[in-house]
N, C-alpha and C positions, 0 to 999 in steps of 0.2 A: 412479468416473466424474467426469470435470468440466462439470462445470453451467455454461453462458456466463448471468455476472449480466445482466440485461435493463436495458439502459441504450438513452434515447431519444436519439438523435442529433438535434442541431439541424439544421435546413435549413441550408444551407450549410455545413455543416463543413468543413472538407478534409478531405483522403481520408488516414484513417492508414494507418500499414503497420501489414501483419498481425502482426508481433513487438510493436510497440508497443501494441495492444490486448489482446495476450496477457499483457504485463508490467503495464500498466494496470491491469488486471480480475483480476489477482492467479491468473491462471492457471498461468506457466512464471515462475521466478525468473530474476532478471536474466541473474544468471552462466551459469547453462542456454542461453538463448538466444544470449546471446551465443558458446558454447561451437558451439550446434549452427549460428549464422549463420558460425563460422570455417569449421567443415566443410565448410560450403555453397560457400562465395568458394573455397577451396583447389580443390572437386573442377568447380568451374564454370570454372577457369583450364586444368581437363585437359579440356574437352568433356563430363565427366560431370554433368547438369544435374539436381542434388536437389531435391526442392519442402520449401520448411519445415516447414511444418506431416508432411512423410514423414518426416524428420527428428526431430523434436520424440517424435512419435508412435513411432519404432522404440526412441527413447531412453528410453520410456516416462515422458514426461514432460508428455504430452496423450492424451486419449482421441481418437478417431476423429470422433467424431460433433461434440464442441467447435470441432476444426478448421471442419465445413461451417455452426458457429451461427454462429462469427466472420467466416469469411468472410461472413455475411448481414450483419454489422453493418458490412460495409466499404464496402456497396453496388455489389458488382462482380458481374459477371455472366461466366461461365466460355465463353472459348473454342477451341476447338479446332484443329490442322493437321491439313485430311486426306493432305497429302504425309508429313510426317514423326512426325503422331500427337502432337504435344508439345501441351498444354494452360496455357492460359495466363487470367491474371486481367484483365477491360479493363471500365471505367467505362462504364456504360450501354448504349446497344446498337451503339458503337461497332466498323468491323470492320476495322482492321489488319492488319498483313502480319506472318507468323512470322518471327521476327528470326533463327531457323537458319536456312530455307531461302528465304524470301520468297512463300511461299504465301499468300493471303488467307486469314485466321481468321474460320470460320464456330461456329454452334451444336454441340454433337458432338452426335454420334448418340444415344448414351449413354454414360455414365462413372459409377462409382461407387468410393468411396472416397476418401483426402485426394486434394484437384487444387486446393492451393492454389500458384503458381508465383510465387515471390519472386524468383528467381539472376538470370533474366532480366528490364528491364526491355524494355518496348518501344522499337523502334528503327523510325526511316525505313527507307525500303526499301532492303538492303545487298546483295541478290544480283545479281551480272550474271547477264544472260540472256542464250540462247544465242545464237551471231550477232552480239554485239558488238561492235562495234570498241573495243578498251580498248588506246592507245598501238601500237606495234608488233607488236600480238595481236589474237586475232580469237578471241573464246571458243565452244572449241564443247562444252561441258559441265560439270554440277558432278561434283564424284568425292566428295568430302568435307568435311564441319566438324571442325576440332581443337579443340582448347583455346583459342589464337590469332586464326583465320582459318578463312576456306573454302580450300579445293582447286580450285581449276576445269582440265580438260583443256582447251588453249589452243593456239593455233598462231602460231607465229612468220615471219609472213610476210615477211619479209628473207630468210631462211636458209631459209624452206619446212620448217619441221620442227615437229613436235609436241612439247608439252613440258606441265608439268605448272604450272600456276601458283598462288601461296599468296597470299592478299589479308588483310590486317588486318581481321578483326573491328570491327564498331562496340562496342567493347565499355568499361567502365569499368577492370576490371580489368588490362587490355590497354593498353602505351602502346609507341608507337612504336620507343622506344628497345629495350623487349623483343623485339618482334617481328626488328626487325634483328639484335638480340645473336644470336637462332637462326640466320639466312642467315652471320652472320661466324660462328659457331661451327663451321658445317659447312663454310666454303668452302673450307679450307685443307684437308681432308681430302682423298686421292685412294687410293679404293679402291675394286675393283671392287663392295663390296658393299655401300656407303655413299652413300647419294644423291649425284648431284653438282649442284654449283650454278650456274647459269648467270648472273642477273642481279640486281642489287639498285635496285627504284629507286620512282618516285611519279608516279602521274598522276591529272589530275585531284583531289589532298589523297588521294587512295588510293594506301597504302605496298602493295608488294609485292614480292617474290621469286619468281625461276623458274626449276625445276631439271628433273632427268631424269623424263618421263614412263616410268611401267614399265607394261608391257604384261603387267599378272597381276593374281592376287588376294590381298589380307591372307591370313597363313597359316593362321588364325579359320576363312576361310570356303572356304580351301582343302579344308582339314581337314573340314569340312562337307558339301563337294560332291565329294568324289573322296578314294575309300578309301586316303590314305597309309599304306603297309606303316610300321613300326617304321626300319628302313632307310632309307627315302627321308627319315623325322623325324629321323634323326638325322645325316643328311647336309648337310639343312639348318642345320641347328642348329650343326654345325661348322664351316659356312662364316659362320655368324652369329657363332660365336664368334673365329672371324677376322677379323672385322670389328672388332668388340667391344673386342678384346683393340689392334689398329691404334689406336683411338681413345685408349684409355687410353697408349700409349706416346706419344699427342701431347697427354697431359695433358687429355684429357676424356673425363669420364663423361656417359654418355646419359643413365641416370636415369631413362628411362621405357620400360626393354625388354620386350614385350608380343607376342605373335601379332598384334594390329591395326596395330603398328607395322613386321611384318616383309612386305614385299610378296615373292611367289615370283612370278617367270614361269615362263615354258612351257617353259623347259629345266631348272627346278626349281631355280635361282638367285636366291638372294634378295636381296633391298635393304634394309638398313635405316633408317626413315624419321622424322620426326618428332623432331628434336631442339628443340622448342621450349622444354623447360626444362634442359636440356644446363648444364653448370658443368664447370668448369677443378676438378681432381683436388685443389684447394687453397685453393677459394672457400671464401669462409663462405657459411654457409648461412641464412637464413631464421628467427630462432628460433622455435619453436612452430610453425613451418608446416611441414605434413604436404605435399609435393608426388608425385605420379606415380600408378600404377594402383594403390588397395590390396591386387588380390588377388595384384599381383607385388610387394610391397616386401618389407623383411624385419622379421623380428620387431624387432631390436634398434633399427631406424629408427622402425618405429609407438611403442614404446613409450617412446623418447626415452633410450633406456637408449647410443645411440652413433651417430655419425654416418652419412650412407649414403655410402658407398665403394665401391671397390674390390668388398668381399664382397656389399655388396648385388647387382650386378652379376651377380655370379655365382650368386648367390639367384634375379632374376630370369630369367636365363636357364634354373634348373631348373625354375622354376615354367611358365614358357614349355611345355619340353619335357614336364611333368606334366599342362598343359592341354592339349595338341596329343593325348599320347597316350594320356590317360582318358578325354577330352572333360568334364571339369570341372576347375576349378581348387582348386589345393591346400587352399585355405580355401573353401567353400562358403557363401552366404546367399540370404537373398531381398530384398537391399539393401544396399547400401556400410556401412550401419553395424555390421550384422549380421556381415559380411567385415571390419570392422575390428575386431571385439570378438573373434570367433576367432582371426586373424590372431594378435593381439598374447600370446595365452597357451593355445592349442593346441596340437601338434605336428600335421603333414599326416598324412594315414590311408598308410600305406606303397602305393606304385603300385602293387602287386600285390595289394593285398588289390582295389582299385576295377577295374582290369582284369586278371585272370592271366594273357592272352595275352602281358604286353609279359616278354620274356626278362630271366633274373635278373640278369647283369650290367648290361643297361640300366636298369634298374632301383636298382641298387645306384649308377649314376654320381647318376642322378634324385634320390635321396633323401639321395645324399650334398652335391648343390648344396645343399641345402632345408633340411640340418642348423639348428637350433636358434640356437646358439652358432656364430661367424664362424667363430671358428679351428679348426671341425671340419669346415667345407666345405673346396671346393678354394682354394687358398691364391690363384691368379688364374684369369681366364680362358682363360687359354693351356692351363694344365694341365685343367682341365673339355676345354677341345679336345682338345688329346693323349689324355684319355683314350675321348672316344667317337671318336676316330681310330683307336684301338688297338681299339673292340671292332669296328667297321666292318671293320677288318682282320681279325678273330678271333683277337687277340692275348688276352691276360690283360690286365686292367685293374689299374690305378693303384688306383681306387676311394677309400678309407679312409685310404691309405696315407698324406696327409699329416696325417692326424690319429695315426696310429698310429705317425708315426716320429715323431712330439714326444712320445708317449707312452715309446714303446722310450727317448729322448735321457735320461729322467725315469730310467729303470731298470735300464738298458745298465751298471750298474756291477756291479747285481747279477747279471746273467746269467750269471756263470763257476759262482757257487755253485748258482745256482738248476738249470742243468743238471743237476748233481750229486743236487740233491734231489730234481727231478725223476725221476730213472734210479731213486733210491732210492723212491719212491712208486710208481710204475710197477713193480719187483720188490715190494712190499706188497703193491698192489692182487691181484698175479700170486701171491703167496702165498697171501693170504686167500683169493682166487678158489680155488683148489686145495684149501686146508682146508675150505672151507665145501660143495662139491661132496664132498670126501671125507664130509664131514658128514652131506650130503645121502643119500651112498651106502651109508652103515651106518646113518640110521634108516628106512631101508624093514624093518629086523631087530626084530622084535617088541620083542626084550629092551630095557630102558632107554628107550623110546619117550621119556618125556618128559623126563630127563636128554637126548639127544641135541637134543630142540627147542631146550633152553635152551641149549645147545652153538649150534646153527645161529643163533638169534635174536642172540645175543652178535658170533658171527662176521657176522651180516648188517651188523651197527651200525656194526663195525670195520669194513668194506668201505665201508660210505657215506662213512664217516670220512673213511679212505684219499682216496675220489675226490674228496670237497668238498674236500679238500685239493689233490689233482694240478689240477678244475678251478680254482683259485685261482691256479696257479701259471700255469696254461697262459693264463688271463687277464693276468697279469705282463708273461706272454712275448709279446704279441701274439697270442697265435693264440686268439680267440675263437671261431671255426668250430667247433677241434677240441673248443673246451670245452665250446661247446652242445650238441654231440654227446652228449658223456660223461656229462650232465648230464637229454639226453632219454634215455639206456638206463637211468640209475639210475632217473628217476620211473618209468618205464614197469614196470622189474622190482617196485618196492615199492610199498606202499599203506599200509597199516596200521603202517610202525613207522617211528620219532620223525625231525628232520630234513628233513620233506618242504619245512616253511615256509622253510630256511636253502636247501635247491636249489633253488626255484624264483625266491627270491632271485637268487641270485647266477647262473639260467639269463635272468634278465631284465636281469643286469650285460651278458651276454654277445649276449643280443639286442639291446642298445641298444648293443652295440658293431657290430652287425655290421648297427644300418639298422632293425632294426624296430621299432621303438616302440610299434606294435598289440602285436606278441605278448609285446613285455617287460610292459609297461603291464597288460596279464592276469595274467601272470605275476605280478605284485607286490600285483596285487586279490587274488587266490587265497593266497598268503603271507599277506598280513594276514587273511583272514579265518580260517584256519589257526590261525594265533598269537592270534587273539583270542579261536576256539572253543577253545584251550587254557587261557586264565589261567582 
């Protein structure tokens, strides 16, 4: 546990921040804080607002209880939004307006736990109210906070139409020139299922943009309120990856593709929205800075091990579809840090194991976005489309295949011979099979009983032989279906005689070829412990 040293503050001090008390008093090392304040600024740039000391503490790098001694030595007193719940630090019994939504910050009701609130400082009052007159607008609501700005639904009294309006955040983070990079980044775009942009400009030292108002809901809370079949998800999803894939042919990636970011109306046509941290397919990036939703990025992005690209893209779009159709996301926590620690060296629990309703080819598109390793997803998003176009249709899917034909390109020399050995293993298997049944059929005869076991036992061995052999090859060949197969009738037939650890082995080659990684992952615990009760 950490113990806050008891240090008398002078009257007058100024007020530290809570990081530097904590570095001070020899509680969190420099580097730590500084590690878990980047986290902080990164996910407070996307709307997601961490409190430090929740940070500190999931990193386990503070006790719980340290956090509320520190805070006493800062002499702040906790208050609360009852519109939006966010809690916040403020000097005496001062009462302030919530710099998200512009609610006056009263006492909370009660709270327990870290509530210490560093990301945000306090800000004059930033929300229009409704009824405004703001320039050629007339605000008649808030819809949302980004990362950036608020949202207000607005009306354009010139033209008489409704529209959706994005206002600059009073923020530090945030400078003007970012805010507009997002309006130019999307304005050039024209696609039905890509916001469109109507205006870019400033009134009153307030920057803003204003695009298409959609008359629906985040797909989050679609998904929430109205039972989407499998079908209608993945209809959507298709029209998103149409979008998606438009953007990238004019050289930019979204970067932050989410359910909260996909608006659906009422004819189940989506928009996608929120290009605030959007980049040209050939920017540099940022180094060390983590940007977008962690529980949609992809492994090789969290862990710095390669750029986000193209594949991230397609990453997050299966994460998308894995959230929508389990109702959890791939990586699960009980806080972004949590979801970024798994993220970065887990693999996702196969969608079938978390819902079985959702059917196996969709499933098999799901898990193959999601893959691990880039180059074993789909190679773009176009083909992720095609292929839940194809199952829409109730055609045969793509699935694997671009993983499995840079495999075949790897092998394709070999397959003239391998057929042939093949056909030869396959008559083997078909021989042995027949002797060891003949086997089978003359020791029910009294005589020679235990001669004929040792007969059968020997032939059973050469029959495993045989098939760890055929599955090996049939692994070669791409066909990992058939080898799984061949691979559950051998365990299932034997128990007690030797080889079991080398097929279960090579049945968890053949499930991680075909998507599942739960049951390979088994598969490979039960092998070692196998081999280990053997030495």
């Amino acid at each position: 546990m950490n113990d806050v040293p008891h240090t008398e503050e002078p009257a007058g001090t100024d007020l530290k921040s809570f990081g530097e008390l904590l570095v001070e008093r020899g509680l969190v090392p420099a580097e730590r804080l500084e590690f878990a304040l980047k986290l902080q600024r990164d996910q407070a740039a996307r709307g997601i607002f961490l409190r430090l000391g929740e940070l500190l503490v999931a990193q386990g790098d503070l006790q719980q209880d340290t956090v509320n001694g520190v805070l006493g030595l800062q002499g702040l007193t906790i208050r609360w939004c009852p519109r939006c719940t966010s809690q916040f630090n403020v000097r005496g019994e001062e009462r302030p307006r919530c710099p998200r939504c512009g609610e006056t910050l009263v006492a909370p009701p009660s709270f327990g736990g870290v509530s210490v609130e560093d990301t945000v400082g306090l800000r004059p009052e930033e929300a229009l109210t409704e009824g405004r007159a703001f320039g050629a607008y007339v605000i008649l609501g808030r819809i949302s906070r980004g990362g950036m700005g608020i949202v207000y639904k607005a009306k354009q009294t010139s033209l008489d139409r409704v529209v959706a309006m994005k206002v600059l955040a009073q923020r530090e983070e945030t400078t003007p020139a970012d805010f507009i990079r997002e309006a130019q980044a999307v304005a050039h775009l024209r696609h039905p299922y890509v916001v469109a942009i109507h205006e870019v400009g400033r009134h009153e030292g307030v920057d803003y943009f204003t695009m298409d108002y959609v008359e629906g809901l985040p797909l989050n809370q679609l998904a929430a309120s109205e039972a989407l079949n499998e079908q209608e998800v993945a209809a959507i999803l298709l029209k998103v990856c149409d979008a998606v894939h438009y953007a990238h042919t004019e050289g930019l990636l979204h970067r932050d593709i989410k359910p909260a970011n996909i608006l659906v109306d009422r004819k189940r046509n989506p928009v996608l929205i929120d290009f605030g941290i959007a980049k040209g397919k050939d920017d540099e990036e940022d180094e060390g800075s983590i940007v977008g939703s962690p529980a949609y990025l992809p492994p090789e992005y969290l862990t710095g091990r390669g750029r986000y690209g193209v594949a991230g893209e397609v990453y997050a779009i299966g994460a998308t579809l894995y959230s929508t159709l389990a109702g959890q996301t791939p990586h699960t926590g009980v806080d972004t840090v949590q979801i970024l620690k798994r993220a970065q060296v887990e693999t996702p629990t196969h969608i079938r194991r978390v819902r079985r309703s959702v059917s196996r080819d969709l499933g098999e598109i799901v898990m193959t976005a999601l893959q691990r390793e880039p180059e074993h997803r789909y190679a773009s998003v176009q083909e992720l489309g095609d292929d839940l176009r194809r199952w829409l249709a109730g055609e045969e899917i793509a699935g694997r295949s671009s993983w499995w034909q840079r495999r075949w390109a790897r092998v394709r020399g070999k397959v003239a011979a391998a057929f042939g050995i093949l056909i030869s293993l396959v008559l083997l298997v078909v021989t042995v099979n027949y002797t060891l049944e003949d086997a089978r059929s003359r020791s029910s005869q009294t005589e020679g009983e235990a001669q004929r076991a040792r007969e059968r036992l020997a032939l059973e061995r050469e029959l495993i032989e045989a098939e760890l052999a055929q599955a090996r090859l049939l692994l070669e060949l791409l066909r990992p279906a058939e080898a799984e197969a061949l691979l559950t009738r051998t365990l299932d037939r034997q128990a007690a005689i030797g080889n079991k650890a080398d097929l279960l082995d090579l049945r968890a080659e053949a499930r991680e070829a075909l998507g599942d990684t739960s049951s390979a992952a088994d598969d490979r615990r039960a092998a070692k412990a196998l081999s280990a009760s053997e030495k």
